[in-house]
Each structure stands twice: as structure tokens, then as C-alpha cells.
GUDREN-116394 format. One record per residue (C-alpha): residue in one letter; chain; y, x, z. Coordinates in steps of 0.001 Angstrom, whole numbers. Layout:
GUDREN-116394
   rest   kette     north      east        up
      a       A         Y         X         Z
...
This chain:
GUDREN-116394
   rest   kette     north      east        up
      x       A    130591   -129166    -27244
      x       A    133433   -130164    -29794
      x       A    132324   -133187    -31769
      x       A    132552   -132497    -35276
      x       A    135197   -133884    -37190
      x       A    135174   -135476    -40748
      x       A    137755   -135897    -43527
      x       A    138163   -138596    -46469
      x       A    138825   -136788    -49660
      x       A    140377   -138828    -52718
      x       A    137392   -138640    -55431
      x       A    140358   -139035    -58315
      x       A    142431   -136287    -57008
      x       A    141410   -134303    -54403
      x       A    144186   -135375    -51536
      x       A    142563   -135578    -48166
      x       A    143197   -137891    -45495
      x       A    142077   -137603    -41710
      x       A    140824   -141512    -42017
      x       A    139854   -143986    -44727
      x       A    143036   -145559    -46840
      x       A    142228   -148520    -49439
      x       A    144815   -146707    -51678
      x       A    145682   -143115    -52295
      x       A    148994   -142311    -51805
      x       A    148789   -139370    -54228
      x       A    147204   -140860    -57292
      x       A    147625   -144842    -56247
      x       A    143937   -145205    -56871
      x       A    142197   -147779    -54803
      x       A    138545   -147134    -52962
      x       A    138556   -143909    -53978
      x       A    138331   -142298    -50290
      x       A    135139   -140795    -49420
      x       A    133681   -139365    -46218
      x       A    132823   -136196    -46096
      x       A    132444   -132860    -43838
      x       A    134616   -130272    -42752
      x       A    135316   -128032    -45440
      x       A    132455   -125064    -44384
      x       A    130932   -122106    -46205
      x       A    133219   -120943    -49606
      x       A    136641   -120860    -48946
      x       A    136435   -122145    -44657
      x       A    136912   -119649    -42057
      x       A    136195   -120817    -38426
      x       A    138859   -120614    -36311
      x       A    139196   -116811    -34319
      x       A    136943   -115167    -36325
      x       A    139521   -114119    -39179
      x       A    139425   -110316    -39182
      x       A    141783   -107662    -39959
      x       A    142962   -107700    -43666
      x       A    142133   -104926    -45777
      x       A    145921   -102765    -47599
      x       A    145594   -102928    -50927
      x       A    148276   -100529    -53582
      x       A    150752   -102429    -55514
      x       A    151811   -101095    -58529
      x       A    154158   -102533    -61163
      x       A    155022   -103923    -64395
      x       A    154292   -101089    -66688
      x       A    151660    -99484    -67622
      x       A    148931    -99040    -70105
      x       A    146488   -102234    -70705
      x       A    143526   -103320    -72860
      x       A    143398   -106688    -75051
      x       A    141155   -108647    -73842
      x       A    137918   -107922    -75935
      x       A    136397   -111269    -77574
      x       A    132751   -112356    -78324
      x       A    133330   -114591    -81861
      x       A    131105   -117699    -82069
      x       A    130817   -118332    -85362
      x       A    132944   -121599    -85683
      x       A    136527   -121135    -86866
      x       A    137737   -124247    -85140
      x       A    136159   -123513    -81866
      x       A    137615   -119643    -82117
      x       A    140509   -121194    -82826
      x       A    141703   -123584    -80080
      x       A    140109   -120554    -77808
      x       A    142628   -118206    -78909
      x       A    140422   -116125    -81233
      x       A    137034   -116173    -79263
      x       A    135399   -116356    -76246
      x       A    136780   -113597    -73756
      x       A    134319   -111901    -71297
      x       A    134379   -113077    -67510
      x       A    136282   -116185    -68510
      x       A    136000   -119953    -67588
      x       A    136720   -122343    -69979
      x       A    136773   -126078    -68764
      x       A    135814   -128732    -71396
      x       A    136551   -132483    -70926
      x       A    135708   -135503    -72693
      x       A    134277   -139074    -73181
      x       A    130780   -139450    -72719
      x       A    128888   -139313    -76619
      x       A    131835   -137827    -77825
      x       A    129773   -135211    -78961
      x       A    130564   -131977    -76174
      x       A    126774   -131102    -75920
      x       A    126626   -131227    -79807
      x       A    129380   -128582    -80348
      x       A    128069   -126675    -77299
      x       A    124450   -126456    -78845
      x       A    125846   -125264    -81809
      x       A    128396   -122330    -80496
      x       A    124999   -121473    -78218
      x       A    122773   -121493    -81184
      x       A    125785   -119721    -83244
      x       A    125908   -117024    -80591
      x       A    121760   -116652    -80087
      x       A    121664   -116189    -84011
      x       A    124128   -112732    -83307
      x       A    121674   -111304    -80620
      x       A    123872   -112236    -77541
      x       A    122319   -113885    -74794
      x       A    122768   -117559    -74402
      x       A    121973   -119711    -71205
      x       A    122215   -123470    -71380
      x       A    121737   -125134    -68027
      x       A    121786   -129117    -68123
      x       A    122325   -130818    -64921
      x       A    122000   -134825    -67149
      x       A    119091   -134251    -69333
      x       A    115544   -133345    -69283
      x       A    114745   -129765    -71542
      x       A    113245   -132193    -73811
      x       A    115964   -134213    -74303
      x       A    118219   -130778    -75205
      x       A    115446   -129827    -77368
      x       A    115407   -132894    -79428
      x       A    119138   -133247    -79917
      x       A    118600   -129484    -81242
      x       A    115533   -130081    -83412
      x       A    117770   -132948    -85106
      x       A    120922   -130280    -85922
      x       A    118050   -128099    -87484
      x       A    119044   -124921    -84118
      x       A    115256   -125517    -82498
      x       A    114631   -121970    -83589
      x       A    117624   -120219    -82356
      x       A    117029   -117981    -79284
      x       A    118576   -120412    -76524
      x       A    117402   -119766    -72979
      x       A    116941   -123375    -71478
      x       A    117251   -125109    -68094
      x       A    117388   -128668    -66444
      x       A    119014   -127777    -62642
      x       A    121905   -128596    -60483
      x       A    121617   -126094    -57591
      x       A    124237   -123282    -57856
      x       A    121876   -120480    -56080
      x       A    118862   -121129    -58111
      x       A    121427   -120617    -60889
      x       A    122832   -117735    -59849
      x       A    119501   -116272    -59002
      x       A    117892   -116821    -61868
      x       A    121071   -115305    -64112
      x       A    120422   -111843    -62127
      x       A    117221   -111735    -63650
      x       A    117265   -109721    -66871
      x       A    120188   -108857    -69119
      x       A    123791   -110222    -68263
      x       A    124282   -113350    -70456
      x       A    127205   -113689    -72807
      x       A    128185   -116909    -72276
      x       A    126338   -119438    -69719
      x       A    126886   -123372    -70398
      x       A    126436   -125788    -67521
      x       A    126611   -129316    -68460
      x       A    128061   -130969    -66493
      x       A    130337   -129361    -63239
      x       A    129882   -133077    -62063
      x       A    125980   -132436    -61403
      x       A    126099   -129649    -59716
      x       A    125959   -128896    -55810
      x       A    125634   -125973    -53648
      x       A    124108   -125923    -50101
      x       A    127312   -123767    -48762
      x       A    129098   -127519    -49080
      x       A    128291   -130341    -46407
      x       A    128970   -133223    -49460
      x       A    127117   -135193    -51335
      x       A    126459   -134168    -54744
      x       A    129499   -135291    -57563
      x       A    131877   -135107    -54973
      x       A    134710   -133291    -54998
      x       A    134138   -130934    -52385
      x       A    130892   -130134    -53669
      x       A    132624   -129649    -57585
      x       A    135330   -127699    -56442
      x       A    132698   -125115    -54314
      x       A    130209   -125731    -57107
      x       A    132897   -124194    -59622
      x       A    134279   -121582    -57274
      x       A    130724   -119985    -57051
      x       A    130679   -120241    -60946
      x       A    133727   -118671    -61442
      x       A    133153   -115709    -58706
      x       A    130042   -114750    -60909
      x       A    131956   -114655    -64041
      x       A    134655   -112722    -63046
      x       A    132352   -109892    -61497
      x       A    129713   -110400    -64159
      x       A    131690   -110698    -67222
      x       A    129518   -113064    -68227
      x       A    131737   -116053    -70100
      x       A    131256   -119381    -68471
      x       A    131787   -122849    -69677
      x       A    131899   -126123    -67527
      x       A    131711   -129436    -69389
      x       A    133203   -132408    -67161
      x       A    133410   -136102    -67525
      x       A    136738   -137888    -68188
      x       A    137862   -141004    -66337
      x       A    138751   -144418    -67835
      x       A    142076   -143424    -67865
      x       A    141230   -140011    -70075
      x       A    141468   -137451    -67461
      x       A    138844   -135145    -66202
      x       A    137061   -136902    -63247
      x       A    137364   -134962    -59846
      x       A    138029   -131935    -59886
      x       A    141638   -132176    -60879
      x       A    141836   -128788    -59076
      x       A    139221   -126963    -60997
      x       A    141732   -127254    -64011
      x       A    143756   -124792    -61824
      x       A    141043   -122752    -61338
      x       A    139489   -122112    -64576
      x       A    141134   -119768    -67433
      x       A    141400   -122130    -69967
      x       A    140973   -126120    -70256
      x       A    140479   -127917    -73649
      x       A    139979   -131986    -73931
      x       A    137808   -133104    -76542
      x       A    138907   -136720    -78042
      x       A    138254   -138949    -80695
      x       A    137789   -142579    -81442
      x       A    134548   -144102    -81841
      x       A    135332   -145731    -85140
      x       A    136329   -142773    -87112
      x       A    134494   -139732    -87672
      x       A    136931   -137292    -87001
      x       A    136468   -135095    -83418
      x       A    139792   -133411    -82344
      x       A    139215   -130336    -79712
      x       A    142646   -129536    -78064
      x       A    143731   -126372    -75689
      x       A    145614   -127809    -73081
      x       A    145539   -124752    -70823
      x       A    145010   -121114    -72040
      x       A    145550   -117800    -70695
      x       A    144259   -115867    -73353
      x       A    145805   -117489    -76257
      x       A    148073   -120558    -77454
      x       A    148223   -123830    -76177
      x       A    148419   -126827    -77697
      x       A    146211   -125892    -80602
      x       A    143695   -128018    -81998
      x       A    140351   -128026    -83631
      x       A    139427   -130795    -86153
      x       A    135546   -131590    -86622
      x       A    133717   -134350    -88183
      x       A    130749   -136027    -87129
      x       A    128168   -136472    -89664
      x       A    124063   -136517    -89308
      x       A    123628   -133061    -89117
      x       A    125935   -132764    -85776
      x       A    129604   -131919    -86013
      x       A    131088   -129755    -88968
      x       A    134422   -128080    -89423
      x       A    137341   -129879    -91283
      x       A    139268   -127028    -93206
      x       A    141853   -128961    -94375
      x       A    142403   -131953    -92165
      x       A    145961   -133000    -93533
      x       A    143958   -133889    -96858
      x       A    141000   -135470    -94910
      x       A    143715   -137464    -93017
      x       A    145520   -138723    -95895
      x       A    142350   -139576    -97724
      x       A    142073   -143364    -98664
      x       A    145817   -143654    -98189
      x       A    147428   -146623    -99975
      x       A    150479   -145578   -101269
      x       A    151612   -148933   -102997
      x       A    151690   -150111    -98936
      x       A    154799   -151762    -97536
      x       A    155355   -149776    -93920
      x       A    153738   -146134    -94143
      x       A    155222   -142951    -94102
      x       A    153904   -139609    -94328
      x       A    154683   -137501    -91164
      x       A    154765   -133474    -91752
      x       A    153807   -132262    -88040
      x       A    152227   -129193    -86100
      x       A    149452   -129445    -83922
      x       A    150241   -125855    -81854
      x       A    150520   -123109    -85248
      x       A    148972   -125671    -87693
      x       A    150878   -128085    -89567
      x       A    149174   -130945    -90144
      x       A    150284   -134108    -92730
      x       A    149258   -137541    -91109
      x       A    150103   -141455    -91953
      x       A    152226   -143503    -89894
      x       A    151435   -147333    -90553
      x       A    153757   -150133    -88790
      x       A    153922   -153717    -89111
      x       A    156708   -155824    -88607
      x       A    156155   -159163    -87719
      x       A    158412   -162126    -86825
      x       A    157013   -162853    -83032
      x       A    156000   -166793    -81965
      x       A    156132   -165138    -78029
      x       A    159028   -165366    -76388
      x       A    158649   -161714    -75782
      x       A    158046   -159715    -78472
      x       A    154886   -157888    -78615
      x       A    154587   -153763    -79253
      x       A    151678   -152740    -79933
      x       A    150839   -148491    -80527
      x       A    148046   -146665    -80832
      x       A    148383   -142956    -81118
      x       A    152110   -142751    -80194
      x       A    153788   -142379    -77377
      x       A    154954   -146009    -75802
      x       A    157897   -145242    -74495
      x       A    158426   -143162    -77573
      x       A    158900   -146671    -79983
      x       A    160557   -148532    -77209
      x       A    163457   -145358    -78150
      x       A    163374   -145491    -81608
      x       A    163577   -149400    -81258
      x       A    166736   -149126    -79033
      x       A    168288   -146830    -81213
      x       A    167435   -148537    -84702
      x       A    169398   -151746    -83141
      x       A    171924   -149389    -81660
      x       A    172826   -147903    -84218
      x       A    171176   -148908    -87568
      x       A    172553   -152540    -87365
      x       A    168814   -154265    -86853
      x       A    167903   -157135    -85214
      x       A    164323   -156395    -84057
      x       A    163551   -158878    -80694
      x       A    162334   -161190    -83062
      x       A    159760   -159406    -84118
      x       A    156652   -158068    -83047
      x       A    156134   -154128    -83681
      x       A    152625   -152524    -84531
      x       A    152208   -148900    -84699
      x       A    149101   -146585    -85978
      x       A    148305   -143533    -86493
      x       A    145935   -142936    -89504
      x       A    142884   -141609    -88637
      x       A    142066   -141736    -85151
      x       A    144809   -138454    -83854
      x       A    146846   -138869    -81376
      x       A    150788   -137335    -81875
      x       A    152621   -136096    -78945
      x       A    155801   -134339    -80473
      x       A    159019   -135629    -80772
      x       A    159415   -134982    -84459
      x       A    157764   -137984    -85399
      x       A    160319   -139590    -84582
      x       A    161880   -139832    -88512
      x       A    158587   -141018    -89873
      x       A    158122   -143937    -87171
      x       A    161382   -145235    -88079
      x       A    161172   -145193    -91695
      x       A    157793   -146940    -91329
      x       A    159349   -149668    -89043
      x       A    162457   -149884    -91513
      x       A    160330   -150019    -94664
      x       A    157950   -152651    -92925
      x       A    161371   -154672    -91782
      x       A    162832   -154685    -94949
      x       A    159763   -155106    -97214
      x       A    160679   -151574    -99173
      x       A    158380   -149273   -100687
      x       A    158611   -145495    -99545
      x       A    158452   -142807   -102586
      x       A    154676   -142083   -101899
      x       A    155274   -138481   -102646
      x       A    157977   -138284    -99469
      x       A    157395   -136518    -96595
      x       A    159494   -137389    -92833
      x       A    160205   -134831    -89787
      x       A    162723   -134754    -87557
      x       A    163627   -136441    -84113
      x       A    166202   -138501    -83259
      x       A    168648   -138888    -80587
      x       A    170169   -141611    -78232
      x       A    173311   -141987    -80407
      x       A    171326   -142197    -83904
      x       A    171314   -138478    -84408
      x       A    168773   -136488    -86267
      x       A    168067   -133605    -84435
      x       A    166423   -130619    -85716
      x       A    162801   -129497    -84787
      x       A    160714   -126552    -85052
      x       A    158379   -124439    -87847
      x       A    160167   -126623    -90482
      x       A    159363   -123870    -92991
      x       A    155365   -125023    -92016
      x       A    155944   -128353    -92497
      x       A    157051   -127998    -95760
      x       A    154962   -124842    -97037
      x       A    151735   -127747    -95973
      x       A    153470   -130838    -97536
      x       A    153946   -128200   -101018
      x       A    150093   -127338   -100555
      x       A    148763   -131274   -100810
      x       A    151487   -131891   -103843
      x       A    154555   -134098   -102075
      x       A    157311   -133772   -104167
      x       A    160358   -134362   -101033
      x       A    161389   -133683    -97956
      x       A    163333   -136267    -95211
      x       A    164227   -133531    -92711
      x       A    167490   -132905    -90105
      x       A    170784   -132313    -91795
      x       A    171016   -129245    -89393
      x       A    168050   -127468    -90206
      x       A    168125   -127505    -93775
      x       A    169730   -124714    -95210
      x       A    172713   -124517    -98043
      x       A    170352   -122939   -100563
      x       A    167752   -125475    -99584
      x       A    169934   -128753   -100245
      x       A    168379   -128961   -103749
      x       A    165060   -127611   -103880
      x       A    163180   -124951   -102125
      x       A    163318   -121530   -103246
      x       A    159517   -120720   -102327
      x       A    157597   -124049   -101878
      x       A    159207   -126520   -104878
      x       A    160045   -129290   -102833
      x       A    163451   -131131   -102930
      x       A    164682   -130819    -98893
      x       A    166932   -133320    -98820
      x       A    168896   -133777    -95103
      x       A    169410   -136520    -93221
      x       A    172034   -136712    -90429
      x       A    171714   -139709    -88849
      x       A    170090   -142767    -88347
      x       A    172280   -145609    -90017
      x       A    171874   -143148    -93556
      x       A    168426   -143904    -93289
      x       A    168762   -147732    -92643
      x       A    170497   -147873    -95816
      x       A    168575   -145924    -98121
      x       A    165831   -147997    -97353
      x       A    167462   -151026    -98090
      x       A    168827   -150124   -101693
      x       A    164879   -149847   -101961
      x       A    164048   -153366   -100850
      x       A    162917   -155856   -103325
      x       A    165851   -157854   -104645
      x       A    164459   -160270   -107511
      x       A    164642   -164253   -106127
      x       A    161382   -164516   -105852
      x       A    160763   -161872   -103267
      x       A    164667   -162228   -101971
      x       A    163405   -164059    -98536
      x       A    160891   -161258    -97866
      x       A    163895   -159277    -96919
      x       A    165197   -160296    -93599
      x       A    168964   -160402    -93726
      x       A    169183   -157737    -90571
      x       A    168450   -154849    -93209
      x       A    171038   -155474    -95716
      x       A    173355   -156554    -92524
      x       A    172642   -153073    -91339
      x       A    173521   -151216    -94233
      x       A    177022   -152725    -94721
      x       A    178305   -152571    -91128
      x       A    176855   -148951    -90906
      x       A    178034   -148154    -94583
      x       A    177860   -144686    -96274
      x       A    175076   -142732    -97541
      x       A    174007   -139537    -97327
      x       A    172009   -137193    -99619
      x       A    168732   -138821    -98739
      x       A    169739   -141896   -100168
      x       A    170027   -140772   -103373
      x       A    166306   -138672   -103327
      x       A    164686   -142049   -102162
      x       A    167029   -143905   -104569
      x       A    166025   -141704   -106994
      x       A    162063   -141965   -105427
């Protein structure tokens, strides 16, 4: 009789291994090697009995189709980051911290969706029903029509489902706790996720029932596990937010039905979490314009543009390596701008320690920020105040160019909306007619071309009385001789 083997799967990523390793090669994590089965039941074959396969017709790239139809749930932002709704036999995969508030805005697109006479299933695998129904008795949804379950097993699931009327959209809570008896693993595994899901997904595509899987996030902000299930599911969304603001951001990352890289913006408050209409006004509320070091960044979170606050602080260092500090940014993103603003804007900045925020608790990951970080860093350098009603886009290159960057007309139509009165944006993408002032928005576009123009507006701004004159650090001024010139942004921020 053949003895049966075993295999150690990675719990971080999946990667299999035919005996225990301290660290995975694949992901570099360490004790993250489990022992478990041979794969068996959904998706294993034993070996000799694979039959005959079935000829299927193969037809081709035209042809009529249908749009997907889409079941609305009632919350704009949610609809939104979906692609317009929640599309029938679908799997949407939600990730994020634990209290970051998932089962909160899944209670309320159930109880949304119960309200509209669909057919809601909730089935938590964490909490007791009581728990669920006191988290719903404090939103004020204890009366919506919710059907309500506490199990993990995937066939009592399943069973249960094909009792009664085909539910609209089924929410299990979390992927993590559930297991399935066709899997020889223990339960949170990821074997036992990646069959658990499988079995999930089957019934939704032949049920057209829509399914959504909340999972967990490691420390390091991905989804725990099942990095494979992201692969498997239609669509994958990551809910984030800081703990010390109140805003909730939900973002697509994955979407076949619709955009990605869109975003939802919530806000937590006592009565669970509430749409933010207009988030570029709620994150430019309490700024402080008479602030040395901030700069208004026009940007686009997927089709939205979105205004946010760039803070830095420059600070002469007492290390003998010079701290940098971000939080919201990209890293390696400063450590370019850095390079490039002593490149080729003529400062001297390994003396000083660099601190970078952005306002609000959202995270940027475009490159068009790239403007507004340095203008923040130059006005913080130099001790210059930026026109308050001045808005920065554009990314820059490895020789100090300003490079254009997309949906400008967005960025500018938004910054119009919330009353800025200018515009900082690439040379290249502003057009002749536009040099002046906007023929549809009002705003004066003014272009910038490269990097040493900005150094030096920004230093005509810098305090020059004698009693602030050592607040300026000589690099600045420095900067703006060697590099010498002006362009037409100097004279709107002059003019600021």
C-alpha cells in the first residue's frame, strides 16, 4: 500500500514545498510552512482515472452580447468602485484591517438591498447572530429583511442556499473561517481557503447569485492567504484607512466589470459609515493656509479628481544620516524628487531631515504628485509661503523635467469647483489658448517646464526682511542664481 505523502504549503503565499523550509523562497517569509495533505477532492484527480475529455465548439470574436445586467445597492460609493452595481453570478473579494469597518458597510449594502425586496444572506464565520444583530440594532437596519447565519462549513452553506428563492447577493464573512470536508487541511489554511472559495465561486457562477468574500489583511497590508483567490474572484477591492481619522477609503484594485483604480470615500461617524460627496472639500477642511511647506495637489483617484494637501517639513538633521520620513507617499518616490531637486534645482538637502504627509489619512500612488511634493519641500526649505489659492500637478523627470500627466482638464474643472484661483501644471500640456486663463473653468494655467523654474519662483517668495533673513538657508537663493531664468510660473506665484 503506497504511504501517503504530505506537502508544506507557504500560509503567506501559497508556494508548496515537498519538506519544511524556515524561509519561503517565494515570499521570503519565515515559519510560514505548514503541513498539510495531498491536495484531494476539488480540483485533484487521482492518477489513471482521468477520462476522455468532452469537444466543445469554438467560435470567435464577433458576435452579438448582453451588458452585464446590475443589481444597484443603494450606496453611490459602493456602486461606484463596483463599476455601477453588483453584477449577477459575480465574486467580489473585499480586504481590509480588522475594525476597519468591512462588516459595517456590508450590513448596510445587505440591509440597502433587503429594503428593495431582493434576497439577502449574511453568513458570519467570527461572530455569534447576536453579535451581527447588535452591530445592526446600533446603525438603526434591525428591521431590514436580512436572512442571518453564524457557520463555517461550505456544504451546510450551500445546502441551505438551495432552499427557497435564489439569493441576490450572499455575504460570507470571512473566506478565512471557512472549511470544506472535500479538503484534508486544517481550517484557515490555505488549502482549505482556496477549496473553500472555489466551491463559493462554482455556486455563483451557475446560480447567479452575487457573492462576496471578506478576508483579513496581513501586517504588511495584503490579504492573508489566499493570494490566489485574488485570481480567482471577479473583482477585488481593499478597504483602508487610518485609525486616527475618520475618513474610510474603498479602492477597486481588480475589476472585470468596470474600472479599476476607483475609489469610494466614507466617513465613520456613530451611526456606521456614511458617504462623502465631495471629499476634495472634506480633505482640505481645517487646512492652514498661512503654513510654511503645504501645497495643494490636484489628483485622480481612477475617473475622480480629487484635491488633497501635501505637508513637508524640512529640518536641519543632528544624525549623521539624514532622516526621511513619509506617510502616504511612495518612498522611493521622495528619495527621486530629492535626487533631482539637488540635481538639478541647485539644493543642498543631506543636511536635512525630510518629513512628508498626506492630509487626511489617503494614500497617493500616481506619479503626478510629483510637482506638489516638491514645491512643499522647496517652500518648507526656503521658509516661503505658497499662494494658498494655487493648485500643483505634474511629474517630473530624472533630468528636472516636468512631464505631462493625464485628465488635466479634471484636475482643473475640480480645483475651479472648490474656488483656487491657479494652476502649476506641465509646460507641455497646457495649451496656447490656456497660457492665460481658462476658457471654461476661470483659472489662470500657468506652465511650468522644469524643475530649476520652480526652485526659483519659490525663492523670490522667501522672506527677505533681517529679521527673518537666517530662516532662509543660503542653498535656496544659491539655487536660483546658478539655475537662473524664470518661467511663466514665476511670475503667477510672484504675482500670488
Amino acid at each position: 500500500m503506497a504511504k501517503p505523502h504530505s506537502l508544506f504549503v507557504c500560509q503567506s503565499c501559497g508556494s508548496t514545498a515537498q519538506r519544511w523550509q524556515g524561509r519561503c523562497e517565494d515570499c521570503n517569509e519565515w515559519n510560514s510552512f505548514v503541513e498539510e495533505g495531498a491536495p484531494t477532492g476539488i480540483g485533484a484527480r487521482a492518477a489513471g482515472l482521468a477520462g476522455k475529455g468532452r469537444v466543445f465548439a469554438l467560435e470567435g470574436l464577433s458576435g452579438s452580447y448582453e451588458e452585464a445586467p446590475r443589481i444597484l445597492s443603494g450606496i453611490a460609493e459602493l456602486d461606484r468602485v463596483t463599476g455601477g452595481g453588483f453584477v449577477p453570478g459575480s465574486v467580489i473579494l473585499i480586504g481590509g484591517e480588522p475594525g476597519i469597518g468591512k462588516s459595517t458597510l456590508l450590513i448596510q449594502a445587505c440591509a440597502a438591498l433587503a429594503n428593495k425586496k431582493h434576497r439577502v444572506v449574511y453568513i458570519s464565520g467570527e461572530e455569534a447572530v447576536a453579535q451581527v444583530r447588535l452591530r445592526a440594532e446600533r446603525l438603526g437596519l434591525a428591521k431590514a429583511p436580512v436572512e442571518l447565519a453564524a457557520e463555517t462549513s461550505v456544504e451546510d452553506i450551500l445546502a441551505t442556499l438551495q432552499q427557497g428563492k435564489r439569493p441576490s447577493l450572499l455575504v460570507i464573512d470571512s473566506i478565512q473561517t471557512m472549511w470544506t470536508a472535500k479538503a484534508e487541511a486544517a481550517p484557515g489554511t490555505v488549502t482549505q481557503v482556496r477549496a473553500a472559495a472555489q466551491a463559493l465561486i462554482r455556486y455563483a457562477k451557475t446560480t447567479g447569485a452575487c457573492v462576496i468574500l471578506v478576508g483579513h489583511v496581513t501586517k504588511d497590508g495584503q490579504i492573508a492567504g489566499p493570494r490566489v483567490v485574488e485570481h480567482m474572484v471577479d473583482a477585488v477591492a481593499s478597504f483602508e484607512g487610518d485609525g486616527g481619522h475618520q475618513f474610510r477609503i474603498l479602492r477597486a484594485v481588480k475589476n472585470r466589470f468596470g474600472p479599476t483604480d476607483e475609489i469610494g470615500v466614507f466617513e465613520m461617524t456613530g451611526a456606521g459609515l456614511s458617504e462623502v460627496l465631495n471629499p476634495s472639500a472634506l480633505f482640505l477642511s481645517g487646512r492652514d493656509a498661512s503654513a510654511t511647506g503645504t501645497a495643494v495637489f490636484a489628483g485622480m483617484e481612477g475617473t475622480r479628481p480629487l484635491l488633497v494637501e501635501i505637508q513637508a517639513l524640512v529640518s536641519p538633521t543632528a544624525l549623521g544620516t539624514p532622516r526621511r520620513a513619509v506617510v502616504g507617499w511612495d518612498p522611493a518616490r521622495l528619495a527621486m524628487v530629492l535626487a533631482v531637486l539637488e540635481a538639478h534645482g541647485g539644493l543642498r538637502l543631506g543636511q536635512y531631515d525630510v518629513y512628508l504627509n498626506v492630509a487626511g489619512g489617503l494614500r497617493i500612488q500616481e506619479p503626478a504628485a510629483d510637482l506638489a511634493v516638491a514645491a512643499a519641500l522647496i517652500s518648507s526649505l526656503s521658509g516661503a509661503l505658497l499662494p494658498p489659492e494655487t493648485v500643483f500637478f505634474g511629474e517630473i523627470g530624472l533630468s528636472g523635467a516636468i512631464r505631462p500627466v493625464s485628465h488635466s482638464g479634471a484636475r482643473l474643472k475640480e480645483a475651479a469647483k472648490l474656488g483656487f484661483a491657479r494652476a502649476i501644471a506641465p509646460a507641455a500640456a497646457v495649451e496656447p489658448t490656456e497660457k492665460s486663463r481658462g476658457a471654461d473653468n476661470g483659472l489662470i494655467i500657468e506652465g511650468c517646464a522644469h524643475i530649476s523654474g520652480l526652485v526659483a519662483d519659490i525663492a523670490q517668495l522667501a522672506p527677505r526682511n533681517e529679521n527673518r533673513k537666517s530662516a532662509r538657508p543660503p542653498s535656496v537663493a544659491q539655487g536660483a542664481q546658478t539655475q537662473g531664468g524664470s518661467s511663466s510660473a514665476v511670475i503667477a506665484l510672484a504675482r500670488g
